[in-house]
N, CA, C and O of each residue as an XYZ file, in Angstrom:
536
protein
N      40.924    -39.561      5.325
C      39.913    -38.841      6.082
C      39.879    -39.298      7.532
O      39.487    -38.373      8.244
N      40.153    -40.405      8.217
C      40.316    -40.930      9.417
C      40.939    -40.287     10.073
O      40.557    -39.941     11.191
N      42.321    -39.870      9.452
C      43.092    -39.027     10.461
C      42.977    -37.679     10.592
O      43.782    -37.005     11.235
N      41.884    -37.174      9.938
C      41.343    -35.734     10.021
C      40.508    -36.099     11.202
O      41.070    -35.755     12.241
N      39.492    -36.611     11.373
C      38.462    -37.079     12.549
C      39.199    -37.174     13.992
O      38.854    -36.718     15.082
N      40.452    -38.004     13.572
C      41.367    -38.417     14.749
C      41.988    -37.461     15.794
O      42.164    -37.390     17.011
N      42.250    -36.690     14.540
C      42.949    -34.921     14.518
C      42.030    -33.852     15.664
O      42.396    -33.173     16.624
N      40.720    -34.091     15.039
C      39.743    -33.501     15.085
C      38.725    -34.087     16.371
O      37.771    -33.446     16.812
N      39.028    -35.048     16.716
C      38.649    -35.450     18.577
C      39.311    -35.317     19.351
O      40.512    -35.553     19.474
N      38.211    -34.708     20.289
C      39.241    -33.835     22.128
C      39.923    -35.301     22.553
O      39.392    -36.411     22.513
N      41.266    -34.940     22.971
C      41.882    -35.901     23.865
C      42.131    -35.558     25.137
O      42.757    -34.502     25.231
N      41.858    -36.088     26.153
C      41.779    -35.568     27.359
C      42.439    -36.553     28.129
O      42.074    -37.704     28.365
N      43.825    -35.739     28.620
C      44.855    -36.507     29.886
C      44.815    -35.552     30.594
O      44.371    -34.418     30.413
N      45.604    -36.338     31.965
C      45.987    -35.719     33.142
C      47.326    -35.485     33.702
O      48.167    -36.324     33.378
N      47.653    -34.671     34.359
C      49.082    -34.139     34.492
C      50.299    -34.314     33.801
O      51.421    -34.462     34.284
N      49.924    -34.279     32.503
C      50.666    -34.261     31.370
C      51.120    -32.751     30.796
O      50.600    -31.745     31.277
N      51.935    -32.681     29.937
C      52.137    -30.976     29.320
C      51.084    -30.910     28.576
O      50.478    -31.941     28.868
N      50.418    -30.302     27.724
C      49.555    -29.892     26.874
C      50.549    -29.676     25.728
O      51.744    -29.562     26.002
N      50.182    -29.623     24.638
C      51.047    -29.748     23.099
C      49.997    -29.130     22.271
O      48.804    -29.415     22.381
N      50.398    -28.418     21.577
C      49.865    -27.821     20.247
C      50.132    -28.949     18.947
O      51.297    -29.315     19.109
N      49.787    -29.376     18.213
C      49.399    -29.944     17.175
C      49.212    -29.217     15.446
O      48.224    -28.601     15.044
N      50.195    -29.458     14.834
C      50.053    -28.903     13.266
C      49.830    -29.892     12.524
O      50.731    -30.714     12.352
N      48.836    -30.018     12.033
C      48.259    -30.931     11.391
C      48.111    -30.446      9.666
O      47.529    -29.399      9.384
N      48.588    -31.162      8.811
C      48.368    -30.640      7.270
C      47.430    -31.685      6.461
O      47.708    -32.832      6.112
N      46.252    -30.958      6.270
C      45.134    -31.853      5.765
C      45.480    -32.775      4.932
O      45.494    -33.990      5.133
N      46.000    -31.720      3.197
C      46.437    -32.813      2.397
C      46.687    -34.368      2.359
O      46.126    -35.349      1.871
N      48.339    -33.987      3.476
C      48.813    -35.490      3.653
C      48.757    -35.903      4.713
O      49.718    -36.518      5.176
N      47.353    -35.649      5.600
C      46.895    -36.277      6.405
C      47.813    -36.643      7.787
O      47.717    -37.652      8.486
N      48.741    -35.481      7.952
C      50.085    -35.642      9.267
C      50.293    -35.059      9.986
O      50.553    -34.014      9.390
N      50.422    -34.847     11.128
C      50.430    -33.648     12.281
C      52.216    -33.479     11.476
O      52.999    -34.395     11.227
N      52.373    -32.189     11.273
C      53.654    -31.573     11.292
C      54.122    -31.319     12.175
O      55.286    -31.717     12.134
N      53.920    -30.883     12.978
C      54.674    -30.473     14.462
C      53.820    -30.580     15.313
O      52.596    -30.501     15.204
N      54.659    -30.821     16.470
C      54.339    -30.876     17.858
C      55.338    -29.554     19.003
O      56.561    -29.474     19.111
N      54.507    -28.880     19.541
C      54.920    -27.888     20.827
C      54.342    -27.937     22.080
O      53.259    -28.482     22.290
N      54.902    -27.485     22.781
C      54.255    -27.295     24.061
C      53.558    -26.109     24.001
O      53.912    -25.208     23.241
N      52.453    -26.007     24.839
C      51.548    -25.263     24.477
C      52.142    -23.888     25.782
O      52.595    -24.075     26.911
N      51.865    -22.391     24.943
C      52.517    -21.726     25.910
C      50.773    -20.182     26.731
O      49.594    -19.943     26.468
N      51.701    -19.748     27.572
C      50.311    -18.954     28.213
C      50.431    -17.930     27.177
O      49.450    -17.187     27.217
N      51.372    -17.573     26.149
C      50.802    -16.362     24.894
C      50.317    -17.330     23.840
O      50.503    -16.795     22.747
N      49.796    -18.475     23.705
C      49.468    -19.021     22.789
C      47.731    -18.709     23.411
O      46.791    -18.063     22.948
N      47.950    -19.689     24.909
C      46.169    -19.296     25.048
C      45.882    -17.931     24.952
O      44.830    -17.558     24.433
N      46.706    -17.147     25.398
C      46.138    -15.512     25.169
C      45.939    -15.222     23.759
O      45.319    -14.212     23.427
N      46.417    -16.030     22.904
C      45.805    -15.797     21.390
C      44.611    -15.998     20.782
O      43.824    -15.466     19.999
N      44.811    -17.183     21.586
C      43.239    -17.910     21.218
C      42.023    -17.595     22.296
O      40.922    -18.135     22.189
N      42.382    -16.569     23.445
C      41.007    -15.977     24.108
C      41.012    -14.443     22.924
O      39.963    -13.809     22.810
N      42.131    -14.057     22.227
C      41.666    -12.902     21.579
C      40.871    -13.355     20.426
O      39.855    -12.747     20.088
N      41.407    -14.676     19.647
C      40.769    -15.296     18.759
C      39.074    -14.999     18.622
O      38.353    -14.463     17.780
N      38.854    -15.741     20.096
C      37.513    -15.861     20.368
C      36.067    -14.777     20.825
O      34.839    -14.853     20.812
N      37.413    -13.528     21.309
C      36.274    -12.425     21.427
C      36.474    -11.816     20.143
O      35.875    -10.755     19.964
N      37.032    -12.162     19.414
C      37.064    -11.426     17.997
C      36.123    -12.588     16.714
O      36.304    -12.701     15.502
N      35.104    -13.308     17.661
C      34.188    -14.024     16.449
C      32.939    -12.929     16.036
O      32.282    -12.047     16.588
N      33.043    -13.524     14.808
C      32.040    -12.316     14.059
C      30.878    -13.096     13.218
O      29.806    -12.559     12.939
N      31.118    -14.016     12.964
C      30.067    -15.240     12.292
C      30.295    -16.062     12.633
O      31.383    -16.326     13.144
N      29.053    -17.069     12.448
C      28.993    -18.855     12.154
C      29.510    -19.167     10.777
O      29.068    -18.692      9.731
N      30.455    -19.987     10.897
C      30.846    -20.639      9.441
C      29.471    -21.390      8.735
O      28.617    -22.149      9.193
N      29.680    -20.846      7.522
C      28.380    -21.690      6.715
C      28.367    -22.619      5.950
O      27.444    -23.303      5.508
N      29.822    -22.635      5.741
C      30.040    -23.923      4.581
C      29.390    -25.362      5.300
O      28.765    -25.534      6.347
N      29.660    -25.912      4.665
C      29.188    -27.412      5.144
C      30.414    -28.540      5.521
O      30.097    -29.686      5.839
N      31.322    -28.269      5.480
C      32.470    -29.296      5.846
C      33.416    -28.225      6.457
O      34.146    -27.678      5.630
N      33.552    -27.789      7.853
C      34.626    -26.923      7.945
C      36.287    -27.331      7.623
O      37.161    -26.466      7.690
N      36.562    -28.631      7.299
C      38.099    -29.343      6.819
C      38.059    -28.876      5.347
O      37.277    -29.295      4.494
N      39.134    -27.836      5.161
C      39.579    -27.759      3.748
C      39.959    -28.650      3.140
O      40.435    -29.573      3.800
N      39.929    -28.784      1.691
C      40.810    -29.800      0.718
C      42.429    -29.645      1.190
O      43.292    -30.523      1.215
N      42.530    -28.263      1.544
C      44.327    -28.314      1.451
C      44.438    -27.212      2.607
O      43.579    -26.410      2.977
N      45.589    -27.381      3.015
C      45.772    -26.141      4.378
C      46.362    -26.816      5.564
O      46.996    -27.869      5.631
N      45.938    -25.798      6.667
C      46.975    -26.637      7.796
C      45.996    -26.109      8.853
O      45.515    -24.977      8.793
N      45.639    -27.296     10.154
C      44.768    -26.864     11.281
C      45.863    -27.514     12.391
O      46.443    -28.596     12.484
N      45.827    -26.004     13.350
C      46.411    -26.007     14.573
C      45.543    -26.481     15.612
O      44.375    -26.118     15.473
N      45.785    -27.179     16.598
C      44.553    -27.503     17.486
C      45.591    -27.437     19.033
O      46.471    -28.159     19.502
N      45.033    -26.381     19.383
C      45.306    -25.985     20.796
C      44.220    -26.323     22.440
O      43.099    -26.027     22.853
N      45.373    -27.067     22.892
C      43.874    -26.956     23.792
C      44.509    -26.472     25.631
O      45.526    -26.645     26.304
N      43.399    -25.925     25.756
C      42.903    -24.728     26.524
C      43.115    -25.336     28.115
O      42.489    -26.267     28.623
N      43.840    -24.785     28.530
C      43.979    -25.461     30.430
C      44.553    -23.907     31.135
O      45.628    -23.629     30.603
N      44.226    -23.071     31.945
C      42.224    -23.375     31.817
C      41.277    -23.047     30.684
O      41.218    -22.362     29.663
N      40.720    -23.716     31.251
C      39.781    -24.117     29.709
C      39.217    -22.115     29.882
O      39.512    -21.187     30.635
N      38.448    -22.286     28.881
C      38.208    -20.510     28.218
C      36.774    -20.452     28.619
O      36.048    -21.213     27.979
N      36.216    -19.741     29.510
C      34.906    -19.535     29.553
C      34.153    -18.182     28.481
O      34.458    -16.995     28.605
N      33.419    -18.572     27.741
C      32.784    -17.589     27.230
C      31.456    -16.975     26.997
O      30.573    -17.824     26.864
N      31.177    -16.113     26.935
C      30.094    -15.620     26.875
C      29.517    -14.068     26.029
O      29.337    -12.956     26.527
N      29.286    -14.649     24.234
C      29.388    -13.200     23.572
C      28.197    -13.512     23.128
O      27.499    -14.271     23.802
N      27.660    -12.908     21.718
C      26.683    -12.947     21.105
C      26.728    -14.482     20.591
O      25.693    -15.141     20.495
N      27.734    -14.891     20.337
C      28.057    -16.122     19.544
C      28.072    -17.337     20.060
O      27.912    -18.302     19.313
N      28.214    -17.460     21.066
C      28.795    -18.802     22.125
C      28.618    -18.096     23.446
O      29.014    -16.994     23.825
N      27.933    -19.009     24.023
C      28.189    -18.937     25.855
C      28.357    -20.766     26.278
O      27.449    -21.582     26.438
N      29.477    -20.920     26.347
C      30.438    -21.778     26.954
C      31.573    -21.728     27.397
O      32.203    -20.684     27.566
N      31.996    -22.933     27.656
C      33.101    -22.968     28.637
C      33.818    -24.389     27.365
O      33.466    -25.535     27.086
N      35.202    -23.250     26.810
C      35.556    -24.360     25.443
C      36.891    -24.747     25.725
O      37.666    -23.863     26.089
N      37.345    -26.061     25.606
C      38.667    -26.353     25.928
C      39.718    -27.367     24.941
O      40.696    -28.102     25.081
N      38.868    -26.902     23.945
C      40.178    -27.064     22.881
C      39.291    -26.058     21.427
O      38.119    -25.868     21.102
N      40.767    -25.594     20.851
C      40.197    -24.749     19.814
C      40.833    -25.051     18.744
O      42.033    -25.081     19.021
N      40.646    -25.296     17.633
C      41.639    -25.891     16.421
C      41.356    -24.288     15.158
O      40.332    -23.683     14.841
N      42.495    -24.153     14.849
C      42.687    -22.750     14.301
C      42.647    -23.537     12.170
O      43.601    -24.284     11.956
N      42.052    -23.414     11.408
C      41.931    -23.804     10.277
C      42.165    -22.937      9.622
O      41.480    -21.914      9.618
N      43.593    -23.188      8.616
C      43.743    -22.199      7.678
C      43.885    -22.477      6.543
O      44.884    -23.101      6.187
N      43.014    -22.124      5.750
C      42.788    -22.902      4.272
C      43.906    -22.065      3.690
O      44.513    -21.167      4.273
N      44.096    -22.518      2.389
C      45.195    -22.651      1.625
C      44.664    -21.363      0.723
O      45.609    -20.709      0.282
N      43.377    -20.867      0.361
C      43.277    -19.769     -0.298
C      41.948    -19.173      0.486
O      41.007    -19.158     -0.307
N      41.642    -18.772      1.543
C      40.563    -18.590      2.229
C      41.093    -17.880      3.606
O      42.260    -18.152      3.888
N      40.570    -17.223      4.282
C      40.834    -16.523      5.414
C      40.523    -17.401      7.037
O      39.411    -17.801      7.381
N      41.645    -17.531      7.753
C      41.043    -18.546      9.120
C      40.145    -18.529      9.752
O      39.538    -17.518     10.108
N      39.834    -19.886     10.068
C      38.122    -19.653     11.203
C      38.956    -20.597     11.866
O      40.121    -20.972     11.732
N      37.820    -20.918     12.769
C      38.169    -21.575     14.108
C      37.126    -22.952     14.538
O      36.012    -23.067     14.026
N      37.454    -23.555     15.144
C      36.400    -24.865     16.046
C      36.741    -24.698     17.231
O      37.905    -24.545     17.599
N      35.489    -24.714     18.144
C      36.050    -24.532     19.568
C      35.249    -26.028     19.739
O      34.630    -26.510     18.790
N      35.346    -26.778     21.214
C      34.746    -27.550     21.615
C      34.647    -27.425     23.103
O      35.516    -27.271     23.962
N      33.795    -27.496     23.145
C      32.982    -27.665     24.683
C      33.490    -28.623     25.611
O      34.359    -29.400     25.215
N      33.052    -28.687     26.862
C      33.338    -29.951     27.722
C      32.600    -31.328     27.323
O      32.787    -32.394     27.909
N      31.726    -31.132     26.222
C      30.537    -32.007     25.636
C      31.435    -32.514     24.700
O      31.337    -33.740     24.660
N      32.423    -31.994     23.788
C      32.891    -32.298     23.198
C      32.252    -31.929     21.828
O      32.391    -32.640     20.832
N      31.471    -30.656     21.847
C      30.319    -30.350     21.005
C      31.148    -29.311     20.108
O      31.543    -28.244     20.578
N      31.356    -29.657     18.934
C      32.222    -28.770     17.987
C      31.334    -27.214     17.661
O      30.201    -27.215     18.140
N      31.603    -26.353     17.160
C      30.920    -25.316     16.994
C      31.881    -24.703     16.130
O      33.048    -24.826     16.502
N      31.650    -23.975     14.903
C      32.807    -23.208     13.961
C      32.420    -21.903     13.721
O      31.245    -21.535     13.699
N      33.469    -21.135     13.524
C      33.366    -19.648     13.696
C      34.278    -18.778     13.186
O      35.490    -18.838     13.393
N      33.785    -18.072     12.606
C      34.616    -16.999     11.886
C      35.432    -15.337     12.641
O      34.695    -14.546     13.229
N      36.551    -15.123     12.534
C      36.897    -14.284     13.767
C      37.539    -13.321     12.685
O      37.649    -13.755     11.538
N      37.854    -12.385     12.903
C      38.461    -11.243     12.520
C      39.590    -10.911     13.408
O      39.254    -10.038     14.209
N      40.645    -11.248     13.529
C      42.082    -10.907     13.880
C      42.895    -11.674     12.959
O      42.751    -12.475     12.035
N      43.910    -11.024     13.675
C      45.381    -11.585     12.529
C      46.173    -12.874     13.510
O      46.314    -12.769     14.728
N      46.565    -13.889     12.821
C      46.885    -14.874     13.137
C      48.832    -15.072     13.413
O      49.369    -16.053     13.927
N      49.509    -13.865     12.905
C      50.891    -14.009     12.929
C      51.548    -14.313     14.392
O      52.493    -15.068     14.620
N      50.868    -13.597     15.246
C      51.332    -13.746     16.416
C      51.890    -15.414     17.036
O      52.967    -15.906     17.372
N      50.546    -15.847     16.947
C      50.644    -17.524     17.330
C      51.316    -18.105     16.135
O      52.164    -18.863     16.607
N      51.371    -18.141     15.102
C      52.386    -18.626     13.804
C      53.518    -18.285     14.435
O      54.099    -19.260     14.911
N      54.139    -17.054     14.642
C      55.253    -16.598     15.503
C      55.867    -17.893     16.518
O      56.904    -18.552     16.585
N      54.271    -17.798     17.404
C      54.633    -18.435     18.950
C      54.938    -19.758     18.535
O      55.861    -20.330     19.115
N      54.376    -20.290     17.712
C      54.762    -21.859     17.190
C      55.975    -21.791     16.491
O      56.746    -22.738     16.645
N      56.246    -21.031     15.885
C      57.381    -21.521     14.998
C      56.565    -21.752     13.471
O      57.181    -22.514     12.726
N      55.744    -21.402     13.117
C      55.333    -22.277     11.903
C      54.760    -21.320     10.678
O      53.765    -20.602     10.781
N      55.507    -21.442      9.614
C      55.178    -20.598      8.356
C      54.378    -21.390      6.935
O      54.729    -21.853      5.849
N      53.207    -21.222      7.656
C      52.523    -22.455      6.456
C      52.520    -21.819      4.942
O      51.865    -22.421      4.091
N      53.243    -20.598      4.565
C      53.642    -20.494      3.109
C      55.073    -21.202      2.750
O      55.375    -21.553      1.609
N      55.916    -21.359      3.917
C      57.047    -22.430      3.392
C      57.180    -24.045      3.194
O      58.073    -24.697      2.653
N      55.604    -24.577      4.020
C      55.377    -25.908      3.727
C      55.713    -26.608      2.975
O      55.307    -27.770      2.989
């Protein structure tokens, strides 16, 4: 569980590349590492105007699955029914039998989870990553 938390706190450098992060809950391991690209953030600003609920469960970390955590330069300003902030990292959670939601975090570092309605192939595409061949 440590390295879910670990996973799961903003890291913040400077004039460095930015990297996308595949992280697989189970066995607790980032799977891959990418550089983060400008159709990846354009995924994740469609991600975000496409939220439709607050997640309700109580632990948004699945037992099993894989969370992408992208973070945002420039960071994403938003402002819908759902969120009005300014979020700069977003971790994409895709449970293993459940449909994806999302965590955005603030400049606070203030997590917030959310349920979106789009399709996720695109950025799976942009990464390289087929979490049914895991």
């Amino acid at each position: 569980m440590s390295v879910i938390i670990i996973f799961l706190t903003p890291i913040y450098t400077t004039a460095e590349p930015l990297n996308v992060e595949i992280f697989d809950v189970k066995s607790e391991q980032v799977l891959k590492t990418v550089p983060k690209t400008q159709a990846m953030q354009n995924e994740i600003k469609h991600f975000v105007d496409h939220i439709n609920d607050r997640y309700q469960g109580i632990n948004p970390v699945p037992k099993s699955g894989y969370m992408i955590k992208i973070p945002l330069d420039p960071h994403l300003k938003v402002d819908n029914e759902w969120l009005t902030s300014e979020i700069d990292i977003v971790i994409i959670i895709i449970p293993e039998d459940e449909k994806p939601y999302l965590i955005t975090f603030d400049q606070e570092d203030r997590p917030r989870v959310f349920l979106f309605e789009a399709n996720i192939d695109d950025l799976l595409n942009e990464i390289n990553f087929k979490p049914c061949d895991q």
